[in-house]
SELUM-431056 format. One record per atom (N, C-alpha, C): residue number from 1; atom name; x, y, z. Coordinates in nm, 2 decimals. Layout:
<nodes>
num/atomo/u/v/w
NUM/CA/X/Y/Z .
...
</nodes>
This chain:
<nodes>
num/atomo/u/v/w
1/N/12.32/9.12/7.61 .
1/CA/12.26/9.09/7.73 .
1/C/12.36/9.02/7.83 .
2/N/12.37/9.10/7.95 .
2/CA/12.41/9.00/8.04 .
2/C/12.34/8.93/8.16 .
3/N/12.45/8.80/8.17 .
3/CA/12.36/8.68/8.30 .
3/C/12.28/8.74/8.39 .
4/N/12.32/8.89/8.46 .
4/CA/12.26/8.99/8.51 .
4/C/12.11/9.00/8.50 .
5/N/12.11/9.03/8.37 .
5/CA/11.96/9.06/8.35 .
5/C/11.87/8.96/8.32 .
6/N/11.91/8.84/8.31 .
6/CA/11.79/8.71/8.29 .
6/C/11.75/8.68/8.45 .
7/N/11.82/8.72/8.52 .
7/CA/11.77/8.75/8.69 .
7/C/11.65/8.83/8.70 .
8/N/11.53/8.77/8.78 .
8/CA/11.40/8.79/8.83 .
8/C/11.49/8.92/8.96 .
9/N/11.44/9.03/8.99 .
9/CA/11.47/9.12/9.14 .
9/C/11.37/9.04/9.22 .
10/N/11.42/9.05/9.29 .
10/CA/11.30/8.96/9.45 .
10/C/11.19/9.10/9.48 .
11/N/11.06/9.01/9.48 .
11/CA/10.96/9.11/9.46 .
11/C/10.94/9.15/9.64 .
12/N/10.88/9.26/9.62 .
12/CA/10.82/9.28/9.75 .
12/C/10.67/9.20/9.79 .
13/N/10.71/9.16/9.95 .
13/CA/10.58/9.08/9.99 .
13/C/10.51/9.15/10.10 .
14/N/10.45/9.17/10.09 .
14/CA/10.34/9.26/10.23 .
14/C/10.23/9.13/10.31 .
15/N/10.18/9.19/10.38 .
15/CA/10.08/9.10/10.48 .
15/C/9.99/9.21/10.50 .
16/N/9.84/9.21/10.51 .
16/CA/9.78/9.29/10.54 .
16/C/9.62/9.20/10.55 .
17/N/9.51/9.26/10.60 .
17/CA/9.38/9.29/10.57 .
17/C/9.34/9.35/10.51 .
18/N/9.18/9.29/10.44 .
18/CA/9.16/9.31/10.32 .
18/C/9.02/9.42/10.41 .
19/N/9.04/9.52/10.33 .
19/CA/8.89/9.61/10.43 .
19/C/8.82/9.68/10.29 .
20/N/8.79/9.62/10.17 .
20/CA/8.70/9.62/10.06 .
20/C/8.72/9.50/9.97 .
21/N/8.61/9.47/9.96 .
21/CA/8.62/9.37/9.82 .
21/C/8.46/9.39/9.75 .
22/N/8.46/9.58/9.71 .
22/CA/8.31/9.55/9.62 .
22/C/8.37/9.56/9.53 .
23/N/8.49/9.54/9.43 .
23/CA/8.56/9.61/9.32 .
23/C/8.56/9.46/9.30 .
24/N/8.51/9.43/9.11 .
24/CA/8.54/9.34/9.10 .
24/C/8.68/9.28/9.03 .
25/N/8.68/9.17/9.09 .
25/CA/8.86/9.12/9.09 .
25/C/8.98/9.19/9.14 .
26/N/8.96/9.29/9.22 .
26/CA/9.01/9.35/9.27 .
26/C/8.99/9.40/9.46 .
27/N/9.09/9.37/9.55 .
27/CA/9.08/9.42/9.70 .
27/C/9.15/9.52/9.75 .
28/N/9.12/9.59/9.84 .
28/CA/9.22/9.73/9.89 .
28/C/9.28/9.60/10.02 .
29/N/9.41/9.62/10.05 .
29/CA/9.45/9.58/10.14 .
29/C/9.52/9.71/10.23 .
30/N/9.46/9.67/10.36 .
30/CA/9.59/9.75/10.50 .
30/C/9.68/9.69/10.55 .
31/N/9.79/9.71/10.51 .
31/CA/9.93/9.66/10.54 .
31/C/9.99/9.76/10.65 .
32/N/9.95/9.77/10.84 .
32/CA/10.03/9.78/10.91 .
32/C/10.16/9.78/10.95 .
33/N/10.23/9.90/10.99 .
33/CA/10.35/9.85/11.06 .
33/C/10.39/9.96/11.17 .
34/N/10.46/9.96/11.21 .
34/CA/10.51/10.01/11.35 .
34/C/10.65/10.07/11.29 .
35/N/10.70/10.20/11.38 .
35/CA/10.85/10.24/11.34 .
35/C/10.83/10.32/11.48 .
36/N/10.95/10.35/11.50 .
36/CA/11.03/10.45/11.59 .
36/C/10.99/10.57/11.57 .
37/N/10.93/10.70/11.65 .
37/CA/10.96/10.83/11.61 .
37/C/11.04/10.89/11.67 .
38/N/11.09/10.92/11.56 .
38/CA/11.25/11.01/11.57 .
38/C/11.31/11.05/11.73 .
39/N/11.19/11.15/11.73 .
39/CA/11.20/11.25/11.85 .
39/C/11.17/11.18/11.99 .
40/N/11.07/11.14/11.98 .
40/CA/10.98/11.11/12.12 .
40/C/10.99/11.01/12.15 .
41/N/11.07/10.86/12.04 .
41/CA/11.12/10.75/12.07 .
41/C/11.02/10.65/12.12 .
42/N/10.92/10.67/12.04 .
42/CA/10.77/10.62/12.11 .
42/C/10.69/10.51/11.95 .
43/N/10.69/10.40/11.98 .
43/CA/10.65/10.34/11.86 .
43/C/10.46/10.41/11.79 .
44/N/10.50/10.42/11.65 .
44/CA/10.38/10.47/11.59 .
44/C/10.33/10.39/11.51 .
45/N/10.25/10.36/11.51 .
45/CA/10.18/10.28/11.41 .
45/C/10.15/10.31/11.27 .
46/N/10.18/10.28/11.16 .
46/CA/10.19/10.38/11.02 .
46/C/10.07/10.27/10.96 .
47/N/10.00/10.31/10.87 .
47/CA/9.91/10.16/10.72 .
47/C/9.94/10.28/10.61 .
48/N/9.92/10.19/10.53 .
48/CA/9.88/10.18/10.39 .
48/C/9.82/10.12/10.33 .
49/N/9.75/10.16/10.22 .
49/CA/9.63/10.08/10.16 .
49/C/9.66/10.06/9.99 .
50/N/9.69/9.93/9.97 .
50/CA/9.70/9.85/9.86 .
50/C/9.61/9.78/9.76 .
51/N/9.58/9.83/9.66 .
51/CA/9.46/9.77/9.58 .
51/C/9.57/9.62/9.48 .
52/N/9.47/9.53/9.52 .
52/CA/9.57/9.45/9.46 .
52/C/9.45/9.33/9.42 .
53/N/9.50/9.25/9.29 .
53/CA/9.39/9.21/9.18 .
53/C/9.39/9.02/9.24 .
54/N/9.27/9.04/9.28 .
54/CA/9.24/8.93/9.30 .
54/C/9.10/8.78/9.23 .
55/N/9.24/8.71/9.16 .
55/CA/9.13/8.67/9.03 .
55/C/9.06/8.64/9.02 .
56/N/9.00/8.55/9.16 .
56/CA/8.91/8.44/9.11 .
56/C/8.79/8.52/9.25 .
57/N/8.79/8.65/9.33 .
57/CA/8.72/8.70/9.37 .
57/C/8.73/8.62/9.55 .
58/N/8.82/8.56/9.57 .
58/CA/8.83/8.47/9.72 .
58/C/8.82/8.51/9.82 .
59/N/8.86/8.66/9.82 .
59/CA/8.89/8.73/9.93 .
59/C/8.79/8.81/9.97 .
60/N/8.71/8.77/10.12 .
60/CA/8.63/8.87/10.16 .
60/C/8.67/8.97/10.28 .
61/N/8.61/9.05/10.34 .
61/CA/8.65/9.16/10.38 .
61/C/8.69/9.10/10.58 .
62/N/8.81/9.11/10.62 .
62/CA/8.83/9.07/10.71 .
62/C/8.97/9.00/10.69 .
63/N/8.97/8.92/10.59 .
63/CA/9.07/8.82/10.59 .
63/C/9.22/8.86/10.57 .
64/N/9.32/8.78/10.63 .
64/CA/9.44/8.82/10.66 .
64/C/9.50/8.78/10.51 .
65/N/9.55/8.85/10.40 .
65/CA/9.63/8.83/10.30 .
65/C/9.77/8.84/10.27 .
66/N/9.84/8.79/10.20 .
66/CA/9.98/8.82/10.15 .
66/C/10.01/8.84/9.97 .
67/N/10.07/8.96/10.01 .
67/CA/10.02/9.07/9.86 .
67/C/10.18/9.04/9.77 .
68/N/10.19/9.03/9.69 .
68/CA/10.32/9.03/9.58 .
68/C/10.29/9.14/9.47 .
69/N/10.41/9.19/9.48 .
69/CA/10.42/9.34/9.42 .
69/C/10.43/9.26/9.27 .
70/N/10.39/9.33/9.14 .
70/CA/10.35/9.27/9.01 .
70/C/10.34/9.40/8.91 .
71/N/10.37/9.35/8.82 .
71/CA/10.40/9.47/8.66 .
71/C/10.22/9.55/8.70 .
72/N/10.22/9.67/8.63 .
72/CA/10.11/9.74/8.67 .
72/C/9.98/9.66/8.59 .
73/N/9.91/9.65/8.61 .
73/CA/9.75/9.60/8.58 .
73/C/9.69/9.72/8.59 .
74/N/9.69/9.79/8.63 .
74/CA/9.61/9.90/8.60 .
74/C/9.65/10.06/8.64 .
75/N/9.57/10.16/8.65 .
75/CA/9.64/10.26/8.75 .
75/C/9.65/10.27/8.83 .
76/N/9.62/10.24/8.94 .
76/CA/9.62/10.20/9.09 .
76/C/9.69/10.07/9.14 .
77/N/9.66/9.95/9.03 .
77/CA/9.67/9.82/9.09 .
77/C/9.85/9.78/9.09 .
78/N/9.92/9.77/9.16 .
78/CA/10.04/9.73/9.11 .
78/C/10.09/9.64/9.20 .
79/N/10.00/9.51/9.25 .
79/CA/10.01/9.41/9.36 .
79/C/9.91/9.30/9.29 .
80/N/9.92/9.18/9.36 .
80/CA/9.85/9.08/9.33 .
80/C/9.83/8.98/9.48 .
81/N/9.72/8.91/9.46 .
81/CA/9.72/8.81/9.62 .
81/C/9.75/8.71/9.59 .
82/N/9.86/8.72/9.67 .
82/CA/9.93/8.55/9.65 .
82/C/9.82/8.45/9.71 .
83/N/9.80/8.52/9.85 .
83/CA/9.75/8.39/9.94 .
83/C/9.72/8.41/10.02 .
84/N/9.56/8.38/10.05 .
84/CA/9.53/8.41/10.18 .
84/C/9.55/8.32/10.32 .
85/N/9.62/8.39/10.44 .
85/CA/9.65/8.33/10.51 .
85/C/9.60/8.30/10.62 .
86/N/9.46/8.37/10.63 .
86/CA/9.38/8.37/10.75 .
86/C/9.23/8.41/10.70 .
87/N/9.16/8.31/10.68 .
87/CA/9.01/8.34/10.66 .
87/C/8.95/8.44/10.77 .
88/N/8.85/8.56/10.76 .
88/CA/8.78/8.60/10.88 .
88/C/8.68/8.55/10.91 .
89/N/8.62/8.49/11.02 .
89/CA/8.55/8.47/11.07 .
89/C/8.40/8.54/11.01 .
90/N/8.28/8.41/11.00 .
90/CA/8.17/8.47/10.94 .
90/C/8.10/8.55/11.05 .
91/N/8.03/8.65/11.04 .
91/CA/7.93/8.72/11.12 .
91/C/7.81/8.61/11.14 .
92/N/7.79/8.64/11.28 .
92/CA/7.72/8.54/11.31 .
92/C/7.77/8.41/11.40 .
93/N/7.88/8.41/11.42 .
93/CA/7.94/8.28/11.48 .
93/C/7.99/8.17/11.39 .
94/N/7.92/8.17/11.27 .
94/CA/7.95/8.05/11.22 .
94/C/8.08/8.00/11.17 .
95/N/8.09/7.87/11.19 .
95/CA/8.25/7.87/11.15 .
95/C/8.24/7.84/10.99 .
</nodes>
């Protein structure tokens, strides 16, 4: 073994909204972003959607998350929520 390998790779971190949470311990996240197209030089907006395991069930649908990429948990799941960083607002006004 080398010193090499006792090194953690720096995980990947995403930001997105959470637009399901009936799955239990589990949320789909949309992680937006914007790129250049090629041709037309015109910004496009791209998402993807991230199922990522959320333990203790915190996250309801609206809220702004930050996702850490994680060993697979299941077939689909290969993220976890670190942290939510923006609660959504309740229906209804209430704060």
């Amino acid at each position: 073994m080398t010193s090499s390998s006792n090194e953690r790779k720096q995980r990947k971190i995403r930001t997105g909204i959470v637009v399901s949470d009936k799955m239990d311990k589990t949320v789909v996240v949309e992680v937006s972003r914007t790129v250049l197209h090629p041709v037309y030089k015109k910004f496009v907006r791209r998402r993807k959607r991230f199922m990522a395991h959320d333990e203790d069930n915190r996250c309801r649908i609206g809220d702004e998350v930050m996702i850490v990429e994680t060993r697979p948990l299941s077939r689909h799941k290969n993220w976890r929520v670190q942290k939510i960083v923006k609660e959504a607002a309740l229906p209804g006004g209430a704060a």
